[in-house]
C-alpha positions, 0 to 999 in steps of 0.5 A: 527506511522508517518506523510503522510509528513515525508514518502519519496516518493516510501514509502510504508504505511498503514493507521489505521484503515483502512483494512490492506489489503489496502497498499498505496504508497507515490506518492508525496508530497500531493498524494498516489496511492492505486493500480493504482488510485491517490488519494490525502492524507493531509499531517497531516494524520497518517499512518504506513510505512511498512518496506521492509519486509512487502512490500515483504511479501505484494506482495508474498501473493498478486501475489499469491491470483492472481495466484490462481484465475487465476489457478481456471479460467482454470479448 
């Protein structure tokens, strides 16, 4: 685990104990955005970078949840 400020920006984190389908991207210094909101985040603040992997992983179950629901709108 790490801090908000040690995170380069573009970084990808989740927070602990908050749902892990909840996954944060480091904007700047003082904001992340979750989805397209911009959010400010203390620096101090704990989280869990995620490593490449996860991300891809991340996106490949998230495009997928998307794809399905819009499969199930045509029927």
């Amino acid at each position: 685990m790490t801090n908000f400020q040690e995170l380069q920006i573009d970084d990808y984190f989740r927070i602990p104990g908050i749902s892990p389908r909840y996954v944060y991207k480091k904007a700047s210094s003082s904001h992340c955005t979750l989805g397209a909101a911009l959010q400010p985040i203390r620096h101090r603040t704990k989280v869990i970078r995620m490593t490449s992997t996860e991300v891809g992983d991340y996106f490949a179950d998230y495009f997928a949840a998307k794809l399905d629901f819009l499969k199930s709108l045509q029927q």
